[in-house]
NUDO-826414 format. One record per residue (C-alpha): y, z, x; residue number from 1. Coordinates in pm, whole numbers, plus 50000, padded with zeros to 5 digits. Layout:
BEGIN
NODE north    up  east  nr
NODE     Y     Z     X NUM
...
REM end
This chain:
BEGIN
NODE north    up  east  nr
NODE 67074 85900 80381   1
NODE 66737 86114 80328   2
NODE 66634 86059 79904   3
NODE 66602 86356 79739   4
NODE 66260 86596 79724   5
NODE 66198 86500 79334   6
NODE 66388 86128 79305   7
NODE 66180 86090 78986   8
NODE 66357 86203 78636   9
NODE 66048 86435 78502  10
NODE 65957 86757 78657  11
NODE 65780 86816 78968  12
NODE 65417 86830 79040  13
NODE 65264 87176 79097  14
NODE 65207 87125 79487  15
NODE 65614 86990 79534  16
NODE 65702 87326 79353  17
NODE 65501 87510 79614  18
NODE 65675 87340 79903  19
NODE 66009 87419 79719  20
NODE 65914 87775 79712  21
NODE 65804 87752 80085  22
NODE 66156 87593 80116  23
NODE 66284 87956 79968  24
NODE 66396 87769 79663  25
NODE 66396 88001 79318  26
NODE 66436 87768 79114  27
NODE 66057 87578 79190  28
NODE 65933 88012 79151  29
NODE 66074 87995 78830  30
NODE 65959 87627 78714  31
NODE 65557 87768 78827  32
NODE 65614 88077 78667  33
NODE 65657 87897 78354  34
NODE 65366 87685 78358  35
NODE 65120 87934 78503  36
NODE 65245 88317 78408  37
NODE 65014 88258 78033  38
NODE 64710 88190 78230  39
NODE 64757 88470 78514  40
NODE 64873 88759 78246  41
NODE 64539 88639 78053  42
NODE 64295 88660 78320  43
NODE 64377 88969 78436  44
NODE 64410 89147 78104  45
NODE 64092 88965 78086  46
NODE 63915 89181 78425  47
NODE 64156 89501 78375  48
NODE 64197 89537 77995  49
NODE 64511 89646 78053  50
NODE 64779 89434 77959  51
NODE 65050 89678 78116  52
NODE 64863 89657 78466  53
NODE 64776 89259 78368  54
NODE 65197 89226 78375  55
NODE 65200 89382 78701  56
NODE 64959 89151 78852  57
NODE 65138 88872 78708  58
NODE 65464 88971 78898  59
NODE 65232 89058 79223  60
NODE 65076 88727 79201  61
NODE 65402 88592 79206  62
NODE 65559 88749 79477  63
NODE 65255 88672 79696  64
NODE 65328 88248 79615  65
NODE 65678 88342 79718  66
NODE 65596 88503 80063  67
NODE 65325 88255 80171  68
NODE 65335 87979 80014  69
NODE 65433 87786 80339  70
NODE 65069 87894 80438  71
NODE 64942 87661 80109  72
NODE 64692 87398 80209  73
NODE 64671 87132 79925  74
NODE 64378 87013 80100  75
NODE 64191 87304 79983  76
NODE 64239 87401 79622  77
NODE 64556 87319 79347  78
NODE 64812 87533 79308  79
NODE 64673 87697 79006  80
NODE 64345 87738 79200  81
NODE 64526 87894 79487  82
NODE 64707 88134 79195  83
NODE 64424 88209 79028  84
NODE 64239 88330 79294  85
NODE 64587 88548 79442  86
NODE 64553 88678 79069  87
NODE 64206 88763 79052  88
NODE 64179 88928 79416  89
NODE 64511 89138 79304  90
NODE 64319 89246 78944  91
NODE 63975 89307 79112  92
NODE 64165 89554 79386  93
NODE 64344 89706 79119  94
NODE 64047 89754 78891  95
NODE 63885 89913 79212  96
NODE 64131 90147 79287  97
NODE 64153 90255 78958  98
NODE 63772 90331 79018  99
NODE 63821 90541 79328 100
NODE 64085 90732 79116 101
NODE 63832 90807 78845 102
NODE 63604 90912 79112 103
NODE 63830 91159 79263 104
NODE 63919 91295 78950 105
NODE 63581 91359 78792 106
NODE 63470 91531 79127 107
NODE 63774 91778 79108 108
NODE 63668 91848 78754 109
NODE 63351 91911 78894 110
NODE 63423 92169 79194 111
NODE 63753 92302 78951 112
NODE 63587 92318 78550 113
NODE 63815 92507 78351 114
NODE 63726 92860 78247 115
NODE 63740 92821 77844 116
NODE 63596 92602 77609 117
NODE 63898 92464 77400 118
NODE 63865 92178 77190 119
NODE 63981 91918 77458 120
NODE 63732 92132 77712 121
NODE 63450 92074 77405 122
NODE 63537 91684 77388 123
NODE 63524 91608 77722 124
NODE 63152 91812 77747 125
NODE 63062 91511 77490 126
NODE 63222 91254 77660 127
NODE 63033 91337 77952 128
NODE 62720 91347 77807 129
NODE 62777 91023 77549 130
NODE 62924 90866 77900 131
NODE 62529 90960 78124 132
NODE 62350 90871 77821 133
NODE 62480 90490 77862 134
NODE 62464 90543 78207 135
NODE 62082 90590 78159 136
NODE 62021 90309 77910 137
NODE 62174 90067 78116 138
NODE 61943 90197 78395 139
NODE 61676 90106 78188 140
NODE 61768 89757 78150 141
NODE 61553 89529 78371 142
NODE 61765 89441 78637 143
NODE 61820 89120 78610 144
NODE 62010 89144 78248 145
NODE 62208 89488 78408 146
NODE 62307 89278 78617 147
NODE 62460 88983 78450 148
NODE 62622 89301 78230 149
NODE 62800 89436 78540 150
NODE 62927 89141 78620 151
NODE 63083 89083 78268 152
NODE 63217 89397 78237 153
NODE 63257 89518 78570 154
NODE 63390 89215 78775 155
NODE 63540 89040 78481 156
NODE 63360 88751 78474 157
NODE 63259 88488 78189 158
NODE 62906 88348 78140 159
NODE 62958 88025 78327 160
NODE 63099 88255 78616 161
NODE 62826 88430 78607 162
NODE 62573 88114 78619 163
NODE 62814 87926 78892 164
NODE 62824 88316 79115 165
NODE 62453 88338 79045 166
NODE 62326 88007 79034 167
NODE 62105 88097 78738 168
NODE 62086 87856 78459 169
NODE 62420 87928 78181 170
NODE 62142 87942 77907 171
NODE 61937 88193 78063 172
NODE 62269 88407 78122 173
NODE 62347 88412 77777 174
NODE 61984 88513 77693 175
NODE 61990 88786 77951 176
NODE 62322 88920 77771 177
NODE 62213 88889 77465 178
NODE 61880 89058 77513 179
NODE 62062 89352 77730 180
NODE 62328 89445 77407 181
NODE 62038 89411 77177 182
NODE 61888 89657 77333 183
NODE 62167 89905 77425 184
NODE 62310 89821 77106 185
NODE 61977 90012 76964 186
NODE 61898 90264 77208 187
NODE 62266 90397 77146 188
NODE 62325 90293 76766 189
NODE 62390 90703 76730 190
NODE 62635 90728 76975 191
NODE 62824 90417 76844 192
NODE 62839 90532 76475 193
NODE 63004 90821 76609 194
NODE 63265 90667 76794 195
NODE 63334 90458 76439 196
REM end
């Protein structure tokens, strides 16, 4: 008689859950949805700032474990690994998208403006113009601190993300942020006491 999958009285470890879900069994879904769905939902509010689209990315996430996780390799990462990165590909896309979308939108506003100047038509004028003004600033960041910005803000990344992506020292990242909001945080001190 063949002992069963988890003879031992505690739970499972993460990479016998994974070849219980491969096995189409719910129950090891549900048992990695518990220990991992904190950590997912957070990093992708985390890239998106969204914690509506962060949810759906958490349910993605999990759905993709469910269809492939026969293709899991242990060899190559642990299962939270392997979820993180499902998570993080899912909330980059999505933060993408939403790009093209914004894209689309602000180039029909373009070729379509509306013909009066109502008060949303006047706020939207100083959006614009509050929105190319930071544009501009952060053009005139030297490029190496615009850069580690972008990849804060625009990728989602931390610090030490930024030093392992980068390979430049963690200390010199922080500087490089810290000099870069220093600056903007001056060249647009008007523009922020007017959005408080």
């Amino acid at each position: 008689m063949e002992p069963p999958r988890n003879s031992g009285p505690g739970p499972l470890d993460d990479v016998a859950l994974v070849q219980r879900i491969a096995d189409r069994r719910q129950d090891a879904l549900n048992q990695l949805y518990d220990r991992y769905a904190a950590m997912i939902l957070a990093l992708a509010t985390r890239i998106l700032g969204d914690p509506v689209e962060a949810e759906d990315i958490l349910q993605e996430t999990m759905l993709q474990a469910w269809n492939q996780a026969r293709h899991y390799d242990p060899r190559r990462s642990a299962p939270s690994t392997w979820l993180v990165l499902i998570a993080r590909s899912r909330a980059i896309d999505r933060m993408r998208s939403r790009r093209v979308k914004q894209r689309t939108a602000v180039a029909a506003h373009a070729e379509n403006p509306g013909a009066h100047t109502s008060p949303r038509g006047v706020e939207d004028v100083l959006f614009k113009e509050r929105r190319e003004r930071v544009r501009r600033e952060l053009e005139g960041l030297p490029a190496e601190q615009r850069s580690v910005l972008e990849m804060a803000f625009f990728e989602g990344l931390t610090q030490s993300e930024i030093a392992g992506k980068t390979g430049i020292p963690l200390g010199t990242v922080k500087t490089r942020t810290l000099l870069a909001m220093k600056k903007l945080r001056v060249a647009l001190r008007d523009e922020i006491r007017e959005l408080l």
